[in-house]
Structures are given as structure tokens and as C-alpha cells.
C-alpha positions, -999 to 999 in steps of 0.1 A, spaced: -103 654 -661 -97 620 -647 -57 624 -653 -60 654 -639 -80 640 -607 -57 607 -608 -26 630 -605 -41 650 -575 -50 617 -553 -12 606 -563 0 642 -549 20 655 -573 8 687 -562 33 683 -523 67 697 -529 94 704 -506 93 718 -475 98 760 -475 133 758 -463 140 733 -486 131 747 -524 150 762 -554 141 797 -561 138 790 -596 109 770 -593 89 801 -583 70 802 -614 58 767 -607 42 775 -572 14 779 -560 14 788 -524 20 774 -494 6 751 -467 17 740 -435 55 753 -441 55 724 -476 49 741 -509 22 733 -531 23 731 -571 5 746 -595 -10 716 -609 -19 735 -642 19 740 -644 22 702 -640 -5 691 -665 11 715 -692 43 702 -688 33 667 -689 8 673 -721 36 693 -740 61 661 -728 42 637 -746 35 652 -775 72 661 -784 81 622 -770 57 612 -795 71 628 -818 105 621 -812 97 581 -814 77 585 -847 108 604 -860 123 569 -856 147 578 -823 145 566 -791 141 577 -755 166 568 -724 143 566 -694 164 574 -662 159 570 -630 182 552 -602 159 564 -566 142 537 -552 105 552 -554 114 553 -595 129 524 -602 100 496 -609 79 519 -625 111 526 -652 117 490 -658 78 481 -660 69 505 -685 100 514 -701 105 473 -711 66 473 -720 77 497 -749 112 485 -757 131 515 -750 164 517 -729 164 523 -692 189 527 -663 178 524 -627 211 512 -610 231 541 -610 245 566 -639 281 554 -649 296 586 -659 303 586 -697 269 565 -710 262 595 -734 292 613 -738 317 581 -738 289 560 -756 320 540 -775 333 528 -741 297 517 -733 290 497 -763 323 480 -759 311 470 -724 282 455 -735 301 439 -765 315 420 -733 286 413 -719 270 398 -749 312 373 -750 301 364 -712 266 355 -723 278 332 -749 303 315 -728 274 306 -705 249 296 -729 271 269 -747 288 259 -715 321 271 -720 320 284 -687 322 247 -672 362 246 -689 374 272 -666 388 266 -631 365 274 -605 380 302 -594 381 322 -631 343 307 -634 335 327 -604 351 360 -613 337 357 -650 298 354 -630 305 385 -607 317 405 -641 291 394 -663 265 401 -628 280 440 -630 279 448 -660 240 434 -664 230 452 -635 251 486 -642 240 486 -684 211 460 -687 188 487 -694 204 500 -719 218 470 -737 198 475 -768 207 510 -780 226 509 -806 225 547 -811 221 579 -787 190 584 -778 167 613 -797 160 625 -756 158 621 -722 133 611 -697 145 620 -663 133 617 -626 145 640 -597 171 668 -614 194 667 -583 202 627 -581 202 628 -621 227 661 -626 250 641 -645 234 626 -668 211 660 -675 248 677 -679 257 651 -707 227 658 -724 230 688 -722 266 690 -735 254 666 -764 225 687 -775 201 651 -768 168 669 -754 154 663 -719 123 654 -700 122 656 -663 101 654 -634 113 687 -610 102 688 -575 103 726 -560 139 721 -546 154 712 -580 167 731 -609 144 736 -637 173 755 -658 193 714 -662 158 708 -682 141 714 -712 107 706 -704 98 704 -666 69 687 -652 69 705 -618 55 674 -598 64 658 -566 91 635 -575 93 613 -537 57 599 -548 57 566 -559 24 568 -573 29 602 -590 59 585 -606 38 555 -619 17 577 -635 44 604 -648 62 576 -664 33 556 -676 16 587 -693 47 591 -718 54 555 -727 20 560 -740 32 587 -755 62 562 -770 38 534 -777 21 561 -803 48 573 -817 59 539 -821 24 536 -841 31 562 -862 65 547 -868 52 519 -887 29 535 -905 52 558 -921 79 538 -921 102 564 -909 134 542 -890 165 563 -893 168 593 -872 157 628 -892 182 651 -904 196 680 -890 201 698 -859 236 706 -842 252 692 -812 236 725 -795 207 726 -808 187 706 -779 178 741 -754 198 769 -771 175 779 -793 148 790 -767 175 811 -747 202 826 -765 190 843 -795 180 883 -797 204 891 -769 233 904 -792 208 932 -810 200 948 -779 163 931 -778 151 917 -747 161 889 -731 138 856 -732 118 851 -704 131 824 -681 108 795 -685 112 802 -724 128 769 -731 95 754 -731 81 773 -761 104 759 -787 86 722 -785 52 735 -783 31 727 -816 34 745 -847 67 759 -828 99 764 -860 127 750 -841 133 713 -840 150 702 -812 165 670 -829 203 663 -818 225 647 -840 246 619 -829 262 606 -857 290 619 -848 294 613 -812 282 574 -818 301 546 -814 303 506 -818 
């Protein structure tokens, strides 16, 4: 109960106000107060447990996860605990492309890595002044724009995201790349863009901190079970679709019923048959 308790005093329970919200979050919602919505907490503590198993699991498959999150209130929290466990971050902003133009990417950071040498062994000093200072202001942008994710060599196995509406685009390229996602959805965003909400108030700082905290645990374990299987390479299977189709669009060409909205959560559940594992061979490159 104290996560449970520690999650309440942070507030994750305040959404939006009533004028403000996303009907789809209606499931997620418990009432209202004072014209703001309130949570379901339950709602919030399944998401998160079922969240950290699958992000476990996902690590000690030997894949990584992409931590984003460019708002203010998420940013230290990313880069403190996201670091802490190695894994690649972005808090600046979301260049269009990272996933789905990952070749461009690496060859950016190829660049970065030319700039770093030039500066290490002095190199720098040979150029005039004035090419000195527009190599410092490139090799500046491109570490503040794709430090976080200078180390990924590969696309990530999924996606932990904060705030669906400031995030669309890179929920969209995850989407379009089958790489499964993780997102903390305050009442006035979309929990369709994700495949497993945390409905939780995503303006908290605090709620944040513990949101983000709670799964690199959930890395550092699988990161545990990592080494002691010895599993490194990424598992095989899985289509570049596979990451939230499963849960919605079979049984709807037989004439059986239709899944049940908030359905996509049931295919990472334990014991669950479908493996939401993308495969990003393909779609890699550098």
C-alpha cells in the first residue's frame, strides 16, 4: 500500500478540468469534484503494475526502452532515472523521423561522435575562429536535440511516454513501426495513441518522479534477468504490426463481436498468447 498511498499524496488522481477532458478516457474516471475530474486510482495502479511487468520483460528479452518526454515538469526525472539505468532518453524535443528515419539519426550522431574527436585531440584549435565557432554551435545541437539517445544502436523494443497530446508524433511512429508503448494519459488525452495507459495526472511533477521511477525499476530487473540468462539479441518474431493490432482487429471479419475498447491492454497481461515484440531489423540503420 505505500505505492499506492505515495501516488495519492503526489496526486495522480487530479485530471483535467470537465470542459477540458477526452471522452475516451471515460472508463478511467471516477467522478467529479469541483468542476476537475478525478481518476480511478485502481485504474492507475493496474496500468502502472501491468507497465512494469511487460517493461521488464521487454529488457530481459535483451531490447531496450526509449524514455520520452520533452514538458518541463518531465524532463529531470527522464534524465535522472533513465541515465541511472542506461537506457535512451529525449527530453528536448522529438525531431520528426528518430524511429521511422532511424538511418538519418545514427548518421547525425555519427557526426557528433567526428565533432567530439576534433575537440578531444585539439583539432579544433587549426580552424579559423570563425569555422571553430560554427563547429561548437553544431556539435551544441545536435547533443542537446540526440544526446539522450546517442547510445542506441538499435530501435527500441518500446516506448515510455509522458503526456499523449505533446508526444503524438512520436506515439504515431511507434505506432506505424509496430515498437509497443507505455504512456502516462491525463483525462484530456487519447488513450487509443497507447497501448498500455496509466491514467494519471501527467502536470504533476511528483507523480511523474514516481511514474518514471517505478518502471526503471522495472528496467533495472529486467536488466537482472538479462545477465542471468544471458539473453542480448532482441527475440524473434513479431511483424511490423504486431505492437497493438492484435488486441483490436481480430474476430471482426466472422461476424463476432467487436473487442471491447480498452482491449489493447489484455494482450500484455500475464500468461496472455500474443507477444507484442516488434521487429526492427528491418527498419534499422547505421
Amino acid at each position: 500500500m505505500s505505492l499506492v498511498q505515495e501516488l495519492i499524496e503526489a496526486g495522480i488522481h487530479f485530471g483535467q478540468r470537465r470542459s477540458n477532458w477526452n471522452p475516451k478516457m471515460a472508463p478511467y474516471i471516477h467522478g467529479v469534484r469541483n468542476q476537475i475530474h478525478i481518476l480511478d486510482v485502481r485504474e492507475s495502479i493496474k496500468g502502472l503494475l501491468l507497465a512494469k511487468r511487460f517493461i521488464e520483460k521487454t529488457v530481459s528479452d535483451g531490447r531496450d526502452v526509449c524514455f520520452v518526454g520533452t514538458k518541463r515538469q518531465a524532463r529531470g526525472a527522464i534524465e535522472q532515472y533513465a541515465a541511472d539505468v542506461q537506457m535512451p532518453f529525449v527530453t528536448e524535443r522529438w525531431l520528426g523521423g528518430t524511429l521511422t528515419n532511424f538511418r538519418t539519426i545514427r548518421e547525425r550522431l555519427k557526426r557528433l561522435e567526428e565533432l567530439d574527436r576534433l575537440v578531444e585531440s585539439g583539432e579544433m584549435k587549426n580552424y579559423s575562429k570563425k569555422m571553430e565557432s560554427q563547429l561548437t554551435r553544431e556539435r551544441k545541437k545536435i547533443q542537446r536535440n540526440l544526446g539522450g539517445v546517442r547510445h542506441m544502436s538499435r530501435l527500441p523494443g518500446a516506448l515510455v511516454v509522458v503526456d499523449t497530446n505533446r508526444e503524438k508524433n512520436a506515439l504515431l511512429e511507434a505506432k506505424s513501426l509496430g515498437i509497443p508503448t507505455v504512456c502516462l494519459v491525463d483525462t484530456d488525452g487519447d488513450p487509443d495513441l497507447v497501448n498500455i495507459p496509466i491514467p494519471g495526472n501527467d502536470d504533476s511533477m511528483r507523480t511523474i518522479d514516481i511514474v518514471i521511477r517505478e518502471l526503471c525499476d522495472a528496467v533495472r530487473k529486467g536488466k537482472e534477468g538479462r545477465a542471468t540468462s544471458g539473453g542480448d539479441a532482441p527475440a524473434e518474431g513479431g511483424s511490423r504490426g504486431e505492437g497493438r493490432g492484435e488486441g483490436r482487429g481480430e474476430g471482426r471479419g466472422d461476424g463476432g463481436p467487436a473487442p471491447r475498447r480498452r482491449s489493447s491492454r489484455s494482450q500484455f497481461r500475464a500468461g496472455g498468447s500474443a507477444e507484442p515484440v516488434a521487429t526492427t531489423e528491418g527498419a534499422e540503420g547505421g
